[in-house]
TORKOL-4160 file (C-alpha; in steps of 0.2 Angstrom, whole numbers, padded with zeros to 4 digits, m for minus):
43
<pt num="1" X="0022" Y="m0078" Z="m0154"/>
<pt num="2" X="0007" Y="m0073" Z="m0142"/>
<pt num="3" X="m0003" Y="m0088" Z="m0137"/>
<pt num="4" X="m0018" Y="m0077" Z="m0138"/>
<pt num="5" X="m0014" Y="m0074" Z="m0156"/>
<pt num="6" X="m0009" Y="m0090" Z="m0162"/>
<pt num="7" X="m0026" Y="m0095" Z="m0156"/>
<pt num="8" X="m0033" Y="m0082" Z="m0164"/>
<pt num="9" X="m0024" Y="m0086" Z="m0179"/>
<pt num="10" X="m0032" Y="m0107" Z="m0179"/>
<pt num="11" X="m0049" Y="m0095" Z="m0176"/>
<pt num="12" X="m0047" Y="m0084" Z="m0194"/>
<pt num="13" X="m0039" Y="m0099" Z="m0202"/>
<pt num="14" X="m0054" Y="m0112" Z="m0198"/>
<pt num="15" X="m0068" Y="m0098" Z="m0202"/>
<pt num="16" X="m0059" Y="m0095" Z="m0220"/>
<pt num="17" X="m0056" Y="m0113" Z="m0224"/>
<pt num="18" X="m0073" Y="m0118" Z="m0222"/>
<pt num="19" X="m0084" Y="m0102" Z="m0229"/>
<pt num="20" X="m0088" Y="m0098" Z="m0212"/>
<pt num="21" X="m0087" Y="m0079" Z="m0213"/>
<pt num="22" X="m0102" Y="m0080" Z="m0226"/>
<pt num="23" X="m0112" Y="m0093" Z="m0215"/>
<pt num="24" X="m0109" Y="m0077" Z="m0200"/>
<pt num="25" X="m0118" Y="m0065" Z="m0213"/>
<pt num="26" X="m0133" Y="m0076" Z="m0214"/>
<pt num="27" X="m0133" Y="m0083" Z="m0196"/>
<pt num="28" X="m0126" Y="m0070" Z="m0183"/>
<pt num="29" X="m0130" Y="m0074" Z="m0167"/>
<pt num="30" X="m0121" Y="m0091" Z="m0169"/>
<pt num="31" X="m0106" Y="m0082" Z="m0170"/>
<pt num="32" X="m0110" Y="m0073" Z="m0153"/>
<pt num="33" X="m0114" Y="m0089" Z="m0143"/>
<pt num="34" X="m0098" Y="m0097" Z="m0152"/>
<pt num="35" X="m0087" Y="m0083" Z="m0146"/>
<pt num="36" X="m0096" Y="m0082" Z="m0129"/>
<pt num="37" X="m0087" Y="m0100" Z="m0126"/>
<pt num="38" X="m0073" Y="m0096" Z="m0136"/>
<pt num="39" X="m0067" Y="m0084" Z="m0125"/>
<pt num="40" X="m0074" Y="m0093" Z="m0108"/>
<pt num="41" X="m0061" Y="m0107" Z="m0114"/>
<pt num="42" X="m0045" Y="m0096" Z="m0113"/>
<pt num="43" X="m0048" Y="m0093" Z="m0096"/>
């Protein structure tokens, strides 16, 4: 399996465990500034 994609994979399985897609919906720009340093760490 892809590196990429099994992170990517903890990622989706982190934000559905703990209702994080909803919190996203109320709080977007959290998501932006956790992805900016999501991405900066698979460098």
């Amino acid at each position: 399996m892809n590196r990429r994609l099994f992170k990517m994979d903890k990622v989706i399985d982190y934000y559905s465990r703990f209702d994080e897609w909803g919190r996203l919906e109320r709080e977007p720009i959290e998501f932006q500034v956790n992805w900016h340093f999501i991405k900066k760490r698979k460098n």
